[in-house]
C-alpha positions, 0 to 999 in steps of 0.5 A: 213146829219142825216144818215151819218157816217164819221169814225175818228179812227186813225187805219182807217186814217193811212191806209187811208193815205197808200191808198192814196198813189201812190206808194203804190203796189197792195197787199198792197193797197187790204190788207188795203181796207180789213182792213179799211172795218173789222174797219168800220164794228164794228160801221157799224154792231153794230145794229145786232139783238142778243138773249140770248142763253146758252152755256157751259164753261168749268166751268158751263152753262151760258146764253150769247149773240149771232147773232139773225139769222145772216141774212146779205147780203152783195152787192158789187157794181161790180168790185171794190166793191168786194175788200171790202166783205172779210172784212165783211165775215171775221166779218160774214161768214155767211153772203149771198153775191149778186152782183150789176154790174154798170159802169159809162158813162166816158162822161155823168158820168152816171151809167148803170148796167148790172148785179144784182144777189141778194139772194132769201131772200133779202126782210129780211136780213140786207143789206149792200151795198159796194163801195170803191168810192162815187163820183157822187153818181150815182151808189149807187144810181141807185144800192140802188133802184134796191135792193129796187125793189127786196123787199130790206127794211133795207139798209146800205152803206159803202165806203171808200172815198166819196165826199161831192156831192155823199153823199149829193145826196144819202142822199137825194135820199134814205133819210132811208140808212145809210152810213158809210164812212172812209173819206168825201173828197174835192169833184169832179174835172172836170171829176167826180173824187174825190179829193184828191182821191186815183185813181180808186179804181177797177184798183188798187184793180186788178192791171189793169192799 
């Protein structure tokens, strides 16, 4: 797949690793989904559009590079997503956030939304759209086309882990939306979950199971 990216620096599989665990407690596991996403972000972002600007040290004026309007808008796939966007605001606190709600059908695994609340701007800024789990592919999917109707143009997905059968059917469902991914893993069990896996990302985020 052209417009797939999966990370493999070592930073990001030892946290990867320590998500993975079972016993690793609820603090910890949001501290390293905020971590891996800030590493994945250097690689993520670095097409930002820059400009020339003159500064002052404090030995003489100069003309350096910085962010060209910093229009960003980051959209996390609710809820679970959420554990995501302080990694990219710690990068860029300039950055609007919207909000996609999706939950998946536990018998037919398909998404339904139920929430969306995206910035007024949307149609120029650089969206990136966050999810810890790409499984099915179904939510970020239907997630996607929705910012799409919005007048959303230039779209990246970040995610943690996926499975080759979610990021096979995004990529084909939205062949212009870049991903990023920390780890492409086995692929689904019988009940839609990916394996190896982590769990349910949400529960383990809020601590709600």
């Amino acid at each position: 797949m052209k417009n797939l990216t999966v990370f493999d620096h070592p930073l990001i599989q030892h946290k990867t690793a320590i998500l993975r665990q079972k016993e690793t407690p609820n603090k910890e596991f949001r501290e390293m989904v905020e971590e891996i996403t800030m590493l994945m972000c250097f690689e993520a972002l670095r097409d930002l559009p820059v400009e020339e600007v003159e500064i002052e040290t404090p030995i003489k004026k100069t003309k350096q590079k910085m962010l060209k309007g910093k229009k960003l808008a980051i959209v996390p796939i609710l809820r679970a997503g959420l554990g995501m966007v302080n990694g990219l605001l710690n990068l860029v606190p300039s950055a609007k956030v919207g909000h996609i709600g999706m939950y998946r059908d536990e018998e037919t695994l398909q998404p339904h939304e139920y929430y969306c609340k995206l910035p007024a701007d949307i149609d120029n800024r650089l969206i990136v759209v966050v999810d810890p789990m790409l499984a099915t592919g179904g939510s970020a999917i239907d997630a996607i086309t929705q910012i799409k109707s919005y007048g959303g143009k230039q779209i990246k997905f970040l995610c943690l882990i996926a499975a080759p059968e979610g990021a096979k059917a995004l990529a084909e469902a939205h062949p212009d939306v870049e991903i990023y991914c920390a780890n492409l893993d086995e692929g689904l069990n019988e009940k839609g979950y990916i394996v190896p896996g982590l769990g349910d990302a949400g529960d383990r985020i809020f601590g709600t199971k």
